[in-house]
One Martini backbone bead per residue (centre of mass of N, CA, C, O) as a GRO file, in nm:
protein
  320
    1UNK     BB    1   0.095   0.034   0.024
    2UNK     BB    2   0.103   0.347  -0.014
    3UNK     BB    3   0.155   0.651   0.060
    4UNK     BB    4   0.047   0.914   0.218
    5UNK     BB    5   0.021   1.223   0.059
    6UNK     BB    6   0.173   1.530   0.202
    7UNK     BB    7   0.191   1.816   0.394
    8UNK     BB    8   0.386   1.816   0.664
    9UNK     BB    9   0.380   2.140   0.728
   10UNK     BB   10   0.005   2.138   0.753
   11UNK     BB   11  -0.033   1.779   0.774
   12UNK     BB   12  -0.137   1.539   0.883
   13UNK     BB   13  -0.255   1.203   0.822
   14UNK     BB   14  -0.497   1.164   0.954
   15UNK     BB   15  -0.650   1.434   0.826
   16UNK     BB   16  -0.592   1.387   0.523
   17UNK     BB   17  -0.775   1.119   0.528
   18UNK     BB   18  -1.045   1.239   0.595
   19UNK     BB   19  -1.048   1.435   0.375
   20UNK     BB   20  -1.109   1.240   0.182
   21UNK     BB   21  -1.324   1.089   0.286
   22UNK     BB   22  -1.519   1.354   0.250
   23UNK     BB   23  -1.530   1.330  -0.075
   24UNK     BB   24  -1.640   1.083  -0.130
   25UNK     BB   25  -1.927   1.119   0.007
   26UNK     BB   26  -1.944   1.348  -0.223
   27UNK     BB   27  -2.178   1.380  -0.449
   28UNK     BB   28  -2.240   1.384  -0.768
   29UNK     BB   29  -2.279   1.561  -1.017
   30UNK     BB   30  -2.512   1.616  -1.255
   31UNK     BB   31  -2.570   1.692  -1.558
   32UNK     BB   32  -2.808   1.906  -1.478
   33UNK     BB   33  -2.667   2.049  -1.272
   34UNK     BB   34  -2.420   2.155  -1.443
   35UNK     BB   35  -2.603   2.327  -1.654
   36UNK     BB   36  -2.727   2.512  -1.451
   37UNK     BB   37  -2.461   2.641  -1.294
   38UNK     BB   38  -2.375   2.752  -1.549
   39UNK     BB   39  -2.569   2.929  -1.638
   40UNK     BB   40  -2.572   3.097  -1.380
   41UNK     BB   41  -2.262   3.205  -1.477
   42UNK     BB   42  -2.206   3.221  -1.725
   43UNK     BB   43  -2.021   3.281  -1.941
   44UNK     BB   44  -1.677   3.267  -2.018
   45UNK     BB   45  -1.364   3.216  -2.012
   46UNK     BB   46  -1.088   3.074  -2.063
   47UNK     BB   47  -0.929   2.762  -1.936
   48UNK     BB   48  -0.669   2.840  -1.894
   49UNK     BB   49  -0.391   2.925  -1.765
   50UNK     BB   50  -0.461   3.228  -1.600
   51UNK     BB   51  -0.762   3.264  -1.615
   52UNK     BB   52  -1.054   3.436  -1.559
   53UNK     BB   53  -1.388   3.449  -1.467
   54UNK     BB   54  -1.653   3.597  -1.651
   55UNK     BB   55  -1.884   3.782  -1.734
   56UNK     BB   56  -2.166   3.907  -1.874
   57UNK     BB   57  -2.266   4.166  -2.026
   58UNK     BB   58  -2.472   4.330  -1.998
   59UNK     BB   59  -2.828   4.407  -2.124
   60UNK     BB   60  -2.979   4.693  -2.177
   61UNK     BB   61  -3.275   4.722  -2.139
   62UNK     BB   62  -3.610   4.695  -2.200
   63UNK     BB   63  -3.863   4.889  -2.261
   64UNK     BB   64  -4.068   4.730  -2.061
   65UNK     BB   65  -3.861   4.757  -1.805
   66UNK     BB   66  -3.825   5.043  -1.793
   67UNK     BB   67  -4.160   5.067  -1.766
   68UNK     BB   68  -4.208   5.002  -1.500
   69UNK     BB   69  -4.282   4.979  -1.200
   70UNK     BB   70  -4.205   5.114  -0.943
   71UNK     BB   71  -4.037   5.060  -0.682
   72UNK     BB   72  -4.106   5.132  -0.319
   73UNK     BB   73  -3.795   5.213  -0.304
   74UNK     BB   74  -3.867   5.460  -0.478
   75UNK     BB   75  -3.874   5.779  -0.535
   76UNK     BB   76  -4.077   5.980  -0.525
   77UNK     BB   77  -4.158   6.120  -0.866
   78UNK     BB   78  -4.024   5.974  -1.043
   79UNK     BB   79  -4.265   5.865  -1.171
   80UNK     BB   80  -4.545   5.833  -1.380
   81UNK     BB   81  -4.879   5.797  -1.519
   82UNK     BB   82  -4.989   5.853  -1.835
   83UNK     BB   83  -5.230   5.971  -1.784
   84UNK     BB   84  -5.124   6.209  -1.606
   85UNK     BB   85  -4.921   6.323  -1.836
   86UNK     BB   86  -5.161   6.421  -2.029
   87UNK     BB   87  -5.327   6.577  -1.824
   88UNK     BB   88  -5.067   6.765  -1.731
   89UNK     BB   89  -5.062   6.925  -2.040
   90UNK     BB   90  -5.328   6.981  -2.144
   91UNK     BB   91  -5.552   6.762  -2.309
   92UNK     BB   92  -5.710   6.608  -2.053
   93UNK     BB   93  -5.817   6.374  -1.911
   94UNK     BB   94  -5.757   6.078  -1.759
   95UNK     BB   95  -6.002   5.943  -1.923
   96UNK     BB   96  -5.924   6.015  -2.202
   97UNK     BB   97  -5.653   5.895  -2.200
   98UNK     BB   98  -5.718   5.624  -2.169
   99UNK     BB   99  -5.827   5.554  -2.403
  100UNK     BB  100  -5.641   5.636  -2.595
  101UNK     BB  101  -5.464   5.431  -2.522
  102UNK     BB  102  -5.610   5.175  -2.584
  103UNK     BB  103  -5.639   5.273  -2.928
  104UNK     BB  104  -5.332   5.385  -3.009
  105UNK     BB  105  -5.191   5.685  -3.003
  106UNK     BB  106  -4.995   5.630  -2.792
  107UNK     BB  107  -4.631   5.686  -2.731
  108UNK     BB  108  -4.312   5.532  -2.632
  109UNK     BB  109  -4.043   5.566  -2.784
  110UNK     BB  110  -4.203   5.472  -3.049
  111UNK     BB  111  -4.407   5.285  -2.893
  112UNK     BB  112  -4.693   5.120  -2.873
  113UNK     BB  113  -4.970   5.203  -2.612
  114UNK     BB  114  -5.213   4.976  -2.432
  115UNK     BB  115  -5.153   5.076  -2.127
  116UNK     BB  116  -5.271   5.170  -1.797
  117UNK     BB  117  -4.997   5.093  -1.601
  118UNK     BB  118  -4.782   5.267  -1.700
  119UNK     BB  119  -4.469   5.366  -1.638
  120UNK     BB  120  -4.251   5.660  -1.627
  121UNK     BB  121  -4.012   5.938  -1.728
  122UNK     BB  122  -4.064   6.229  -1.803
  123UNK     BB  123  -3.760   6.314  -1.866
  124UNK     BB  124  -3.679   6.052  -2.045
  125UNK     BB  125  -3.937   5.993  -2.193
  126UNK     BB  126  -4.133   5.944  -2.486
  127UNK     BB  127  -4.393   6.136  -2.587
  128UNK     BB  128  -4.716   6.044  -2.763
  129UNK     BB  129  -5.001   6.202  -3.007
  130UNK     BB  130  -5.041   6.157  -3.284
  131UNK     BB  131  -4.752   6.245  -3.328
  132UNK     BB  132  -4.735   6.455  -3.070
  133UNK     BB  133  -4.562   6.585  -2.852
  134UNK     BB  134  -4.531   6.589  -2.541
  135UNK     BB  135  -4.602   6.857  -2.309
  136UNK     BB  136  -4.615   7.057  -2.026
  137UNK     BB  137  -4.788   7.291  -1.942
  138UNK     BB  138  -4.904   7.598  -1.815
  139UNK     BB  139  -4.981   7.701  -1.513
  140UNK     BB  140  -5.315   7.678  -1.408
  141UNK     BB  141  -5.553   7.930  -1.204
  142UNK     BB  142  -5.904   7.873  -1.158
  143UNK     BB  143  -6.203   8.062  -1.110
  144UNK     BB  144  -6.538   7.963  -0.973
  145UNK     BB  145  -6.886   8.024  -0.997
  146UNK     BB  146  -7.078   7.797  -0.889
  147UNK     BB  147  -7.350   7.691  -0.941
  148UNK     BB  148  -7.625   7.560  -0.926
  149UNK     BB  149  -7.637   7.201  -1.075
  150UNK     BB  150  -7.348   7.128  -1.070
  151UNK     BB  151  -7.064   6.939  -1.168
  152UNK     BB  152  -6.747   6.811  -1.051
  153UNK     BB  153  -6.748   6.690  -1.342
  154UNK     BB  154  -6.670   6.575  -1.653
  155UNK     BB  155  -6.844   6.393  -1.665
  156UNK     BB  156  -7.212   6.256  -1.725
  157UNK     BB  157  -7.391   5.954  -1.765
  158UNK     BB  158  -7.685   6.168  -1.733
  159UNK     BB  159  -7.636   6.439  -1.861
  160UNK     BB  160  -7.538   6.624  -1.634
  161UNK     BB  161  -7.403   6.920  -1.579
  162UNK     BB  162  -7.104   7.085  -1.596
  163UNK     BB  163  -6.836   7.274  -1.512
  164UNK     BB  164  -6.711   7.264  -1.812
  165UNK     BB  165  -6.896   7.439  -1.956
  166UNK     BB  166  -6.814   7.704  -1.818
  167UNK     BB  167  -6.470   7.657  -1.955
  168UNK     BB  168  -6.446   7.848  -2.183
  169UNK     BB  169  -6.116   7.956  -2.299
  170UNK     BB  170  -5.934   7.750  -2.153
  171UNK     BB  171  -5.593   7.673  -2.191
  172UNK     BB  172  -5.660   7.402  -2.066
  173UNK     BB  173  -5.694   7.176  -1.869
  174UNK     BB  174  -5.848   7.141  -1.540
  175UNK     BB  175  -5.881   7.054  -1.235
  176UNK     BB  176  -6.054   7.000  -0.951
  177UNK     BB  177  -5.971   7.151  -0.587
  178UNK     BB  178  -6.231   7.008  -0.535
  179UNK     BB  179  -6.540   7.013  -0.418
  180UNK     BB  180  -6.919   7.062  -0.520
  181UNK     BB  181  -7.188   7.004  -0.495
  182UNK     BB  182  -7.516   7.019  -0.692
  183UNK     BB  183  -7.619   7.235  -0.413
  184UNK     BB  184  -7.403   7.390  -0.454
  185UNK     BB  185  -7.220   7.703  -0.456
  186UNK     BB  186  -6.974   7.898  -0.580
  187UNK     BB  187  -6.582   7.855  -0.503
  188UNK     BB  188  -6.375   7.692  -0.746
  189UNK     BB  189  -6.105   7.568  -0.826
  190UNK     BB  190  -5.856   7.516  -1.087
  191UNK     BB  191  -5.596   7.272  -1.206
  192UNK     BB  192  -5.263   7.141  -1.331
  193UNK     BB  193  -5.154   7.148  -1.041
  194UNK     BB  194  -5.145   6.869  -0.830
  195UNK     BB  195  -5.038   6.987  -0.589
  196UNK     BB  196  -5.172   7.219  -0.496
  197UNK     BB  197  -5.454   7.043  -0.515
  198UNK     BB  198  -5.400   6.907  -0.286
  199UNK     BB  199  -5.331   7.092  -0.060
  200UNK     BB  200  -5.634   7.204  -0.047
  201UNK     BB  201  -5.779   6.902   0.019
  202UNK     BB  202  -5.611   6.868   0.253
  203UNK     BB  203  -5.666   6.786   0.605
  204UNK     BB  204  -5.374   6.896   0.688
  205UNK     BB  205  -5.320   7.141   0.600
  206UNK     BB  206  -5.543   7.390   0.688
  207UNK     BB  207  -5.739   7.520   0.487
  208UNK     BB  208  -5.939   7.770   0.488
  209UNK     BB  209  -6.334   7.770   0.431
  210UNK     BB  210  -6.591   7.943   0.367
  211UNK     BB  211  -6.960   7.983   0.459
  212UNK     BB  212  -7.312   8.002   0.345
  213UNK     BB  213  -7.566   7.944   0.567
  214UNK     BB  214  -7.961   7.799   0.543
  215UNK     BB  215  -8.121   7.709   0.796
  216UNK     BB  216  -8.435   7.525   0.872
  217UNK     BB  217  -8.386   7.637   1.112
  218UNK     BB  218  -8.372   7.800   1.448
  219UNK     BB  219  -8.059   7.856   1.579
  220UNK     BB  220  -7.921   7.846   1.857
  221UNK     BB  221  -7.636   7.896   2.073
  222UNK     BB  222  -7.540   7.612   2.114
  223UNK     BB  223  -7.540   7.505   1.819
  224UNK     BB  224  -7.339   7.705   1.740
  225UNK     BB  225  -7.133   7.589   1.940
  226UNK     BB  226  -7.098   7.276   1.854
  227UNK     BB  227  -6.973   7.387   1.598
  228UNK     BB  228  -6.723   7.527   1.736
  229UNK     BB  229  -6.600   7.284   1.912
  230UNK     BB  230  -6.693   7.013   1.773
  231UNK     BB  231  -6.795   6.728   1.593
  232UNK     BB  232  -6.919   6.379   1.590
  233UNK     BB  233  -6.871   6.194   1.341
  234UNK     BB  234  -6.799   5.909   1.147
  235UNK     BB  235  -6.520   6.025   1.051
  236UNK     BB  236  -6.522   6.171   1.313
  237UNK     BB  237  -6.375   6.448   1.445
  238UNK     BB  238  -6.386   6.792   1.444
  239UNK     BB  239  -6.290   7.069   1.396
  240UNK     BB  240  -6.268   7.371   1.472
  241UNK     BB  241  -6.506   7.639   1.429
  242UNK     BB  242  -6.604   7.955   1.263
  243UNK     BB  243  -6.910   8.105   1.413
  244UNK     BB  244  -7.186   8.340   1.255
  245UNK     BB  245  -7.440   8.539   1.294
  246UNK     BB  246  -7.612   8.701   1.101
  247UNK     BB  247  -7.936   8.586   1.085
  248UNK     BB  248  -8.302   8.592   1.158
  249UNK     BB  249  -8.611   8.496   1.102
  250UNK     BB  250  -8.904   8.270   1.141
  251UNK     BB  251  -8.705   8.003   1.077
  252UNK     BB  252  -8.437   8.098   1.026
  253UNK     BB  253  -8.062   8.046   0.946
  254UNK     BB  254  -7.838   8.244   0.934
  255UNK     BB  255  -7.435   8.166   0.860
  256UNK     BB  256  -7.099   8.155   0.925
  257UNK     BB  257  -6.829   7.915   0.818
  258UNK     BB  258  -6.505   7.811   0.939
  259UNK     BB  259  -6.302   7.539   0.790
  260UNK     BB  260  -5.998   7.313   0.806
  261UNK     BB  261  -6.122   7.095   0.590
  262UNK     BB  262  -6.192   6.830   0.330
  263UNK     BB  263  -6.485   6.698   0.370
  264UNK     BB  264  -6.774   6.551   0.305
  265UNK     BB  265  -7.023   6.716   0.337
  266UNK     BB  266  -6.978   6.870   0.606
  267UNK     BB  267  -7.174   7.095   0.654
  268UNK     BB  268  -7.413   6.942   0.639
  269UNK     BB  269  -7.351   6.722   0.880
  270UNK     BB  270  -7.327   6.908   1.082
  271UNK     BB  271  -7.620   7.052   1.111
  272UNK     BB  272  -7.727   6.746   1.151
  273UNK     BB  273  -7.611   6.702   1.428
  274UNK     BB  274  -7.760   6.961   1.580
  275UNK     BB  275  -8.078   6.914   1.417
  276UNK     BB  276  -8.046   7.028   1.112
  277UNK     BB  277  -8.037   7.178   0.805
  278UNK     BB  278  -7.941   7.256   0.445
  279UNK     BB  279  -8.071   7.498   0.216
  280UNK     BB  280  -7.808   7.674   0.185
  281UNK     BB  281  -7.426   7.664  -0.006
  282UNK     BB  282  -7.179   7.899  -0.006
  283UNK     BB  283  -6.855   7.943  -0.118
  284UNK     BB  284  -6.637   8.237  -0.046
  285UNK     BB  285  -6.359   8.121   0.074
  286UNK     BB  286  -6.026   8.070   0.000
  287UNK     BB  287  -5.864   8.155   0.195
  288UNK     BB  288  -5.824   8.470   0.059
  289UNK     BB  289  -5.991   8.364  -0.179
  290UNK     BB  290  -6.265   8.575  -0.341
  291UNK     BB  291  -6.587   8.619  -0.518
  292UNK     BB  292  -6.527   8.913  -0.575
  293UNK     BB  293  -6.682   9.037  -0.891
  294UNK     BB  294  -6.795   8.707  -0.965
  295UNK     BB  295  -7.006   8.572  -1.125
  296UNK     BB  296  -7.251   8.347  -1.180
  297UNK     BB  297  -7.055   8.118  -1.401
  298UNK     BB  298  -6.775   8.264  -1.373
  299UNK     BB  299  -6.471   8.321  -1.446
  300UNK     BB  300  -6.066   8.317  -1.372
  301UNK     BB  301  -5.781   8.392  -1.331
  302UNK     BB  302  -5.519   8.411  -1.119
  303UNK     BB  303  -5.336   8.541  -0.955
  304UNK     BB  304  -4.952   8.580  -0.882
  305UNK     BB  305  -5.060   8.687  -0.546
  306UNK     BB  306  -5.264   8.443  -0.486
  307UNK     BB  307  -5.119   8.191  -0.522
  308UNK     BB  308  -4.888   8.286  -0.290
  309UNK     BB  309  -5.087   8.306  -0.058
  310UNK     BB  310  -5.144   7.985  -0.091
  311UNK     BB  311  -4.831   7.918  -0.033
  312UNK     BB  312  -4.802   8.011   0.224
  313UNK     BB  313  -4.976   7.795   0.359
  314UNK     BB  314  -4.803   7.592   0.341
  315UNK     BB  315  -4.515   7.708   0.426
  316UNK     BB  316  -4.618   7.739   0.710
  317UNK     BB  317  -4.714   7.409   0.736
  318UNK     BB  318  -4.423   7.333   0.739
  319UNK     BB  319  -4.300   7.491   0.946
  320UNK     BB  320  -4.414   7.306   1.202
   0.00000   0.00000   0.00000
C-alpha cells in the first residue's frame, strides 16, 4: 500500500486521510446540475491556465422593463403614470388619456402603447400622441364661481351639466381642487398644477373655507356652540370652526362658518349632527380668495398674488 501523500509542513496524515474521506462521501453533480449551474454563472473566459473566469457583460434593458411600475423603494415622484402625464399637459381628463392610450394614439420613445398601468420617466421617456409630442403645459389656476345644479366632475353618465361646461375658452384642460356637490354652489378653484390642488384639499393643510349657511331651523346658541368647538361625525371629531349668526327669520338661520377640513358634504352633515339641515350652502373663500366681484357661472384665472397667498399658507404649515 502507497502511503499517503501529505504536505507535512501544515497537515498530519490522519487529518489529510478523513479529508479524502469526506470528498468520497461528497455525491456527484449530475449532467443536470452541472447544466443548470453553468447557466447560472454565465459564459466565461477561456479555461486556459492564468484565465479568470468573467461574467458577460450586461444587456440593455428592454423597454418594456424601462417602463415598468417603479419599486416601493424608490423615490416618490421619480415615475408618473401615463395617463396622468397626458392629462398634467393640458390635454384632456385622466379618463379621456385613458381611452386614447387603450386606441393605440399614444407612443412611449416611439412604439405604441395600450396599457393604462404604464409608468414612465417624464424627463426621460417621450410621449406622443397621434404623433405629436407630448409636454407639459403652463400652470393654469382658474376661479369659478359655481352655480347650483352643476357637477364638479368631467362628464355625467345621466347627461346632467358639469362645471366643465362653463370653462369655454381656458387654454388647457385643469381639473378641480376639491369639490361642491350639485346643491352647492360658490367659489371653486381648478388646476392643472396637482400637487397645489393636493395641498388645498388635504385635510392635514388646514386650509380655511368660509361658507354661507341658510339652516332649515332657527338654531339657538347652543347649536351654533356644538359647530364651534367640534361635532362627532361617522368619520371621526372635526376640528373647532368660526361660526357667527348672521341673522336669523321667523323660520331660518343664516349663519357663516369657516372649516379647515376638506371632509365630503362636511358643512352639510355638521348641521345635521346638531339636529337641523342646509337649505342653502355658498362658499365664499378658500384662504385670501374670494368671489368679489365674479358673476355666477363666471371664471377667471388667478392672479400671481392670490396664487402666492395660497402658497404662503402651505410654506407656514410646512414650517410647523
Amino acid at each position: 500500500m502507497h502511503p499517503i501523500a501529505y504536505h507535512h509542513k501544515y497537515m498530519r496524515p490522519r487529518d489529510y486521510g478523513k479529508k479524502l474521506l469526506a470528498r468520497k462521501k461528497k455525491p456527484k453533480a449530475g449532467k443536470a446540475a452541472k447544466v443548470a449551474a453553468a447557466a447560472q454563472r454565465g459564459p466565461t473566459a477561456s479555461r486556459s491556465p492564468g484565465a479568470v473566469s468573467q461574467r458577460a457583460p450586461a444587456l440593455p434593458a428592454r423597454p418594456s422593463e424601462d417602463l415598468a411600475p417603479p419599486p416601493t423603494s424608490a423615490s416618490p415622484g421619480a415615475k408618473k403614470t401615463l395617463d396622468r402625464i397626458l392629462s398634467k399637459a393640458g390635454l384632456g381628463s385622466r379618463t379621456e388619456a385613458t381611452d386614447w392610450i387603450r386606441e393605440g394614439r399614444v407612443k412611449v420613445n416611439g412604439r405604441p402603447v395600450t396599457s393604462i398601468d404604464m409608468w414612465i420617466h417624464p424627463k426621460r421617456d417621450v410621449v406622443t400622441l397621434d404623433g405629436a409630442p407630448v409636454r407639459e403645459g403652463a400652470k393654469l389656476y382658474i376661479l369659478l364661481n359655481k352655480p347650483k345644479g352643476y357637477l364638479t366632475t368631467y362628464k355625467d353618465p345621466e347627461g346632467r351639466p358639469t362645471v366643465y361646461q362653463l370653462l369655454k375658452g381656458v387654454p388647457g384642460f385643469v381639473g378641480t381642487a376639491g369639490r361642491l356637490d350639485m346643491d352647492t354652489s360658490g367659489l371653486l378653484i381648478l388646476t392643472n398644477d396637482t400637487s397645489f390642488a393636493d395641498f388645498i384639499t388635504s385635510p392635514i393643510s388646514h386650509v380655511p373655507k368660509t361658507y354661507l349657511v341658510k339652516a332649515s331651523s332657527r338654531l339657538t346658541d347652543e347649536q351654533l356652540d356644538s359647530l364651534r368647538k367640534g361635532l362627532n361625525l361617522e368619520d371621526g371629531p372635526t376640528r373647532p370652526a368660526a361660526v357667527t349668526r348672521l341673522r336669523d327669520s321667523e323660520k331660518y338661520t343664516h349663519f357663516e362658518i369657516t372649516i379647515t377640513e376638506g371632509r365630503n358634504r362636511q358643512v352639510r352633515r355638521m348641521v345635521e349632527a346638531v339636529g337641523s339641515k342646509v337649505l342653502k350652502l355658498v362658499r365664499v373663500s378658500i384662504g385670501p380668495i374670494s368671489l368679489a366681484g365674479l358673476t355666477i357661472g363666471a371664471w377667471r384665472e388667478l392672479t400671481t398674488a392670490e396664487v402666492r397667498s395660497l402658497v404662503a399658507i402651505r410654506e407656514k404649515e410646512e414650517a410647523k
